[in-house]
C-alpha positions in Angstrom: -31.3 29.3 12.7 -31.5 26.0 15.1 -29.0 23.4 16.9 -28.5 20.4 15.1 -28.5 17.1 17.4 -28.0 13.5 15.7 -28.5 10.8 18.5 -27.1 7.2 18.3 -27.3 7.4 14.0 -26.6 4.1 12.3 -27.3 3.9 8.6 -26.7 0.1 7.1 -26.7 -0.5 3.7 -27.6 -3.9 3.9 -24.9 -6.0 5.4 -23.0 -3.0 5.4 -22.7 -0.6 8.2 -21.8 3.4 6.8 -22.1 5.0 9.9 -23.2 3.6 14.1 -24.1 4.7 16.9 -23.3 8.5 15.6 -24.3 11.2 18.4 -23.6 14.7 18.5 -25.1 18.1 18.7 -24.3 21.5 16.9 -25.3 24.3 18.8 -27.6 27.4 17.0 -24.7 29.3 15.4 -21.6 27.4 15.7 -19.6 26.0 13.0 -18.4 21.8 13.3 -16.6 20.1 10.2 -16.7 16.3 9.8 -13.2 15.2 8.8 -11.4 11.9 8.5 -10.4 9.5 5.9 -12.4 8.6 2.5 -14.9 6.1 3.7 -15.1 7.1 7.2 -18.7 7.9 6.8 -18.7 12.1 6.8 -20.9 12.3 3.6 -23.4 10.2 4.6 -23.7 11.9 8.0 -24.5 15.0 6.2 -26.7 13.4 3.7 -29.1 12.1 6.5 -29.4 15.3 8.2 -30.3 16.4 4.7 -32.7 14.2 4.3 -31.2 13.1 1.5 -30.6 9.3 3.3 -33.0 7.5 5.7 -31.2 6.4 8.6 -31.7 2.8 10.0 -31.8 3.7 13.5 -31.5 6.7 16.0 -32.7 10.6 15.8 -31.6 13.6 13.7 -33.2 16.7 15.2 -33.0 19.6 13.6 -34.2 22.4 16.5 -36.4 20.6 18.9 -38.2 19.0 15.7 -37.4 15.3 15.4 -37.0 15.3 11.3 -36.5 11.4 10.6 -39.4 11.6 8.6 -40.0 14.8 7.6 -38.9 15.1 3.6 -35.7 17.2 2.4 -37.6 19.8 0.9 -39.5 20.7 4.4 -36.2 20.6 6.4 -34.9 23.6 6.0 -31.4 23.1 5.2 -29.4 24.0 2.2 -26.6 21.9 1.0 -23.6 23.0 -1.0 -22.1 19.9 -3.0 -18.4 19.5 -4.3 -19.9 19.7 -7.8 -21.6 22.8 -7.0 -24.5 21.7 -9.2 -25.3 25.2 -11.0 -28.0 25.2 -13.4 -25.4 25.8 -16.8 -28.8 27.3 -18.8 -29.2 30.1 -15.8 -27.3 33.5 -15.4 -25.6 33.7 -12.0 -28.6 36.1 -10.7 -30.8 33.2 -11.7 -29.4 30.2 -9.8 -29.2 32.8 -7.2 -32.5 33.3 -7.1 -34.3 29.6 -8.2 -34.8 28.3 -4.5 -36.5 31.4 -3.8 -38.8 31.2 -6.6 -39.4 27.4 -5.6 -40.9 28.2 -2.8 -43.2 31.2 -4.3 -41.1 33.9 -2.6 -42.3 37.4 -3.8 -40.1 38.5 -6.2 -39.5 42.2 -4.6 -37.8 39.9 -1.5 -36.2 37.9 -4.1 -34.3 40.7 -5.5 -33.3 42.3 -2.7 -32.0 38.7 -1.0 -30.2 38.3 -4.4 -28.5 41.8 -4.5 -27.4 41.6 -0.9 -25.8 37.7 -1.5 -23.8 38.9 -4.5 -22.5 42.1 -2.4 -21.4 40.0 0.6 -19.7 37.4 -1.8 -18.3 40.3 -4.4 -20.1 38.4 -7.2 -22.6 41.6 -8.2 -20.7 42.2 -11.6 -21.1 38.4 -12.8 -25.0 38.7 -12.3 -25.6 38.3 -15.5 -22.8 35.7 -16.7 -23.7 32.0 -17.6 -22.1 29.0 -15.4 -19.5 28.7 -17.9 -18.0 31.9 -18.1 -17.0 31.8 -14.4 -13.9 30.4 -12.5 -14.0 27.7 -10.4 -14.1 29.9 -7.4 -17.0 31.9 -8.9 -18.9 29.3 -9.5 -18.3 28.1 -5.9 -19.5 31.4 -4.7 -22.7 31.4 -6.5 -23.3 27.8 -5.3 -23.0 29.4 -1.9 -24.9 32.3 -2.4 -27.6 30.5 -3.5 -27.7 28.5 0.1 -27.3 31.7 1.8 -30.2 33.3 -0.4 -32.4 31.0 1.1 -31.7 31.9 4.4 -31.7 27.9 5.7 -31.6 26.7 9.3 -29.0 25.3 8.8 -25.9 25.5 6.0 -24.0 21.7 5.2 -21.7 21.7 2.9 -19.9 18.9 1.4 -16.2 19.3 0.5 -17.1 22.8 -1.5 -13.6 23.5 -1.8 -11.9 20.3 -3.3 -12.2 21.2 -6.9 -10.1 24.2 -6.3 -6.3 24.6 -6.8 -4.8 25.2 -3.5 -3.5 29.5 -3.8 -7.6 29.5 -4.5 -8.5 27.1 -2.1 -6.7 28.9 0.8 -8.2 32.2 -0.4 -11.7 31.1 -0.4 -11.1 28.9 3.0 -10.4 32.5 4.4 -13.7 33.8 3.0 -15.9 31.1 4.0 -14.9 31.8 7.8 -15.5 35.4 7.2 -18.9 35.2 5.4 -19.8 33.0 9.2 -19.2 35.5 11.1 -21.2 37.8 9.0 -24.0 35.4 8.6 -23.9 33.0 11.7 -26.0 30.1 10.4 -25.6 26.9 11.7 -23.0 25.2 9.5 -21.6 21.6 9.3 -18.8 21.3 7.1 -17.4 17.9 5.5 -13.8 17.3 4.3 -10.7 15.3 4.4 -8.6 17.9 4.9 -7.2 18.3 7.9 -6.2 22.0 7.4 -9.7 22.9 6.4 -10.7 21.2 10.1 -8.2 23.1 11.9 -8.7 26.6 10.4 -12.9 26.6 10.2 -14.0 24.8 13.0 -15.5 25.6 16.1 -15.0 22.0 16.8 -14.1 19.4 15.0 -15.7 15.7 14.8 -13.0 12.9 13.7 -14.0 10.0 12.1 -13.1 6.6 11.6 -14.8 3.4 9.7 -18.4 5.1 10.4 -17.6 5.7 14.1 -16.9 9.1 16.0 -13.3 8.7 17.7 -12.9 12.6 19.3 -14.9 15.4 19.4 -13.5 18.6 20.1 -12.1 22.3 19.6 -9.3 22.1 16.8 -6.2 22.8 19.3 -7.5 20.4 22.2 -7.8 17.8 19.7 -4.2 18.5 18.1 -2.4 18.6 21.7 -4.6 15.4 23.4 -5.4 13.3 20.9 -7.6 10.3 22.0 -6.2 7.8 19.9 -2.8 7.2 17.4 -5.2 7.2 14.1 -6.8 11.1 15.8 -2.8 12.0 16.4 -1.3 10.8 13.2 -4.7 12.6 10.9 -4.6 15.1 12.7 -1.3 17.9 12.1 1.1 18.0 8.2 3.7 16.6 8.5 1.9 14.0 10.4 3.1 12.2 13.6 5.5 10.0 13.8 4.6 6.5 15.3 7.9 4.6 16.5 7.4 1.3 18.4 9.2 0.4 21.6 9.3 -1.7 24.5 10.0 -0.3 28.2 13.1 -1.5 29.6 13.7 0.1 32.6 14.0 4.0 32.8 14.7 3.7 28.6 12.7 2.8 25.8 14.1 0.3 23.1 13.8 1.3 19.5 15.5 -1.0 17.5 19.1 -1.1 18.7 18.9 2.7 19.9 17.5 3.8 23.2 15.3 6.6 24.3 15.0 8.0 27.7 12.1 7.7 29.5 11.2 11.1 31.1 10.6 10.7 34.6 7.4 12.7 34.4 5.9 9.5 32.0 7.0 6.9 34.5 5.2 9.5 37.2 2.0 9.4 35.4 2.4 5.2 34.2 2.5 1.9 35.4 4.8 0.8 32.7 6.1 -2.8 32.5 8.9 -3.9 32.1 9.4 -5.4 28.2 5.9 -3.6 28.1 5.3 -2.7 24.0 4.5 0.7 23.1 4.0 3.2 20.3 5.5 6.1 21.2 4.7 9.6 19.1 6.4 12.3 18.1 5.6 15.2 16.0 8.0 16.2 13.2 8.5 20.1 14.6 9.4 18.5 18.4 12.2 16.8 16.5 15.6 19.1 16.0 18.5 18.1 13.7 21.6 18.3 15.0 24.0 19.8 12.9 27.7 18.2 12.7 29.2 21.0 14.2 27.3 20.5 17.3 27.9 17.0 17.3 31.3 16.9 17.4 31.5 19.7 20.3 29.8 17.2 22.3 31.3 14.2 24.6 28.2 12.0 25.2 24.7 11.3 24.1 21.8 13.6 24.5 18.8 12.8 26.1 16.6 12.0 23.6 18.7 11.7 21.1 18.7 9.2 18.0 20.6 8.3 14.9 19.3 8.4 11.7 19.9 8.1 7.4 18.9 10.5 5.5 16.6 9.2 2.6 14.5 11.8 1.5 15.0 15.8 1.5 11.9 18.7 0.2 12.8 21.8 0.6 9.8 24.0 1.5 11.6 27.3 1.7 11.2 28.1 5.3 12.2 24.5 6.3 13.1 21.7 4.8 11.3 18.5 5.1 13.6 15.3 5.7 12.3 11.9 5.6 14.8 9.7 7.6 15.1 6.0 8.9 16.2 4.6 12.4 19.5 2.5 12.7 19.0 -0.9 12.7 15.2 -0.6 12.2 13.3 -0.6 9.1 11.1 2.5 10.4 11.2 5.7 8.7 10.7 9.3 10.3 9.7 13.2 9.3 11.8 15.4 10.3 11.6 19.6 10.1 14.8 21.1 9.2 15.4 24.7 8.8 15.2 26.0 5.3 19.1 26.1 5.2 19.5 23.0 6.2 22.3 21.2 3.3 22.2 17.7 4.4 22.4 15.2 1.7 20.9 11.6 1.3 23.1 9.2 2.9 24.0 11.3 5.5 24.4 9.6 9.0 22.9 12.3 11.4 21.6 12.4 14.7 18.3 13.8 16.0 16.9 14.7 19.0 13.4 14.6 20.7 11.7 17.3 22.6 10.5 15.0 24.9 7.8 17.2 26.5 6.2 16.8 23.6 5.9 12.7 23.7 3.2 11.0 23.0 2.2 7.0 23.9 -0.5 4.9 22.6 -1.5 1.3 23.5 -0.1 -0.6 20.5 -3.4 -2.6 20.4 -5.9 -0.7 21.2 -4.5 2.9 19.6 -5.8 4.5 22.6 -3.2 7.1 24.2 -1.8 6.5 27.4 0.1 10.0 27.4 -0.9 12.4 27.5 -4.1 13.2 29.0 -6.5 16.1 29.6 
């Protein structure tokens, strides 16, 4: 097993730049996922410390071994791809056990490595099936098996899981986190999905148009994002962005108002007429029921009016896509799963505002809250 360490990484493609200025390191044993949107660059981050793409600049260590130059096949690594690339002509014990033959392993070892892969993955009793005869979740499990038969350096593995449908998906998410803390290779794990970042990673490295914007552990990341494109990738439902000026001790949305906690204008300088983008997760927002509403003699703090447009029941809550009075700006909302609203409804909602977030409407950079 070894660290992984990539340091100041650019990879052009002639006039185009797929990753820059990329640095990072992976401690012996830890497992990191590359997430963000398609483009952002995660695949060919993995495919250079492969070795599978020269890089135009920088260092990719693998160790303490400086491997710019050192081919694919000497750097230890295995890679699991999304196609899981299975030899269709093989049986399962077969594909298992090709890499170790590559590399003139004696075959006594080479049973005994492939034995004790199927056992850990539950695949002994397809041993001697072909490709084709197995599920899509078998054959993902063999494509990992025969990474872990090779006993790499270091595992990468490049949205295994996307082929899947999701009840199988969220099964064999469960058992890739369990089979590293059995094995505890390095592992650097590529996806898109934000829920395979947040469940599998030690810590998670968010990308952006071939630039790093945060690295960090899962939860720090979700509750201090460093920028609004982190906040709003990050979390499902995502965040809602609403734009707003300062005007006093409120924000202006539209023709509403919000108030501005006196703990933000503790921590800010704003302005006034100042733009901003202020965020707000979909759970910090509560519907309030008409009931309530009519109990009441005066506005909440917080508090906003809203139309109904869109309602999905989930079965625990109900998800409830609304827009702002007087402002073409539509919201998220989490009801609770007995929630009977209907579209067209005027209701009014109301903001945790403890959970408030605000970003520089230029830059995307947050201005609160921070670590």
């Amino acid at each position: 097993m070894a660290n992984v360490k990539l340091t100041e990484v650019t990879r052009k493609f002639n006039n185009v730049t797929a990753i820059e200025d990329i640095t990072f390191e992976v401690p012996d044993g830890e497992f990191w996922v590359l997430v963000g949107p398609s483009g952002c660059g995660k695949s060919t981050i993995l495919r250079t410390i492969a070795g599978l793409e020269s890089i135009t600049s920088g260092g990719v260590y693998i160790g303490d071994d400086l491997v710019n130059h050192v081919p694919a096949r000497q750097r230890d690594v295995a890679m699991v791809f999304q196609n899981y690339a299975l030899y269709p002509h093989k049986t399962v014990a077969e594909n298992l056990a090709f890499g170790l033959q590559m590399r003139k392993v004696e075959p006594r070892i080479i049973k005994e490595r492939v034995e004790k892969v199927a056992r850990s993955l539950d695949i002994s009793h397809l041993l001697d099936r072909k490709p084709k005869q197995l599920s899509g979740g078998q054959q993902q499990r063999v494509a990992l098996g025969r990474a872990i038969a090779r006993e790499p350096k270091v595992f990468l593995l490049d949205e295994p899981l996307s082929n899947l449908d999701a009840q199988l998906r969220d099964d064999t998410r469960a058992e890739l986190k369990q089979l590293h803390q059995r094995v505890g290779v390095t592992t650097i794990y590529v996806t898109h999905d934000q829920v395979e970042a947040m469940t599998l990673a030690d810590k998670i490295i968010v990308l952006n148009r071939g630039k790093v914007q945060q690295i960090g552990e899962p939860q720090q990341i979700y509750a201090y994002p460093a920028n609004r494109m982190v906040a709003t990738f990050l979390g499902n439902p995502k965040m809602n962005i609403l734009p707003a000026i300062y005007a006093g001790e409120v924000f202006k949305i539209g023709e509403q108002v919000l108030i501005c906690p006196g703990f933000v204008r503790d921590k800010l300088q704003l302005r006034e007429g100042q733009g901003l983008d202020l965020g707000i997760r979909p759970e910090h927002i509560n519907v309030i029921e008409p009931q309530r509403r009519r109990e009441r003699r005066e506005e909440e703090e917080g508090e906003l009016f809203v139309e109904v447009k869109v309602i999905e029941p989930l079965g625990r809550e109900t998800l409830v896509r609304v827009s702002l009075s007087g402002l073409d700006l539509s919201m998220e909302v989490l009801a609770s799963g007995g929630w009977r609203g209907r579209v067209g409804d005027r209701i009014s909602v109301q903001f945790d505002l403890n959970h408030l977030f605000i970003f520089d409407p230029a830059s995307g950079d947050t201005l609160y809250p921070l670590k």
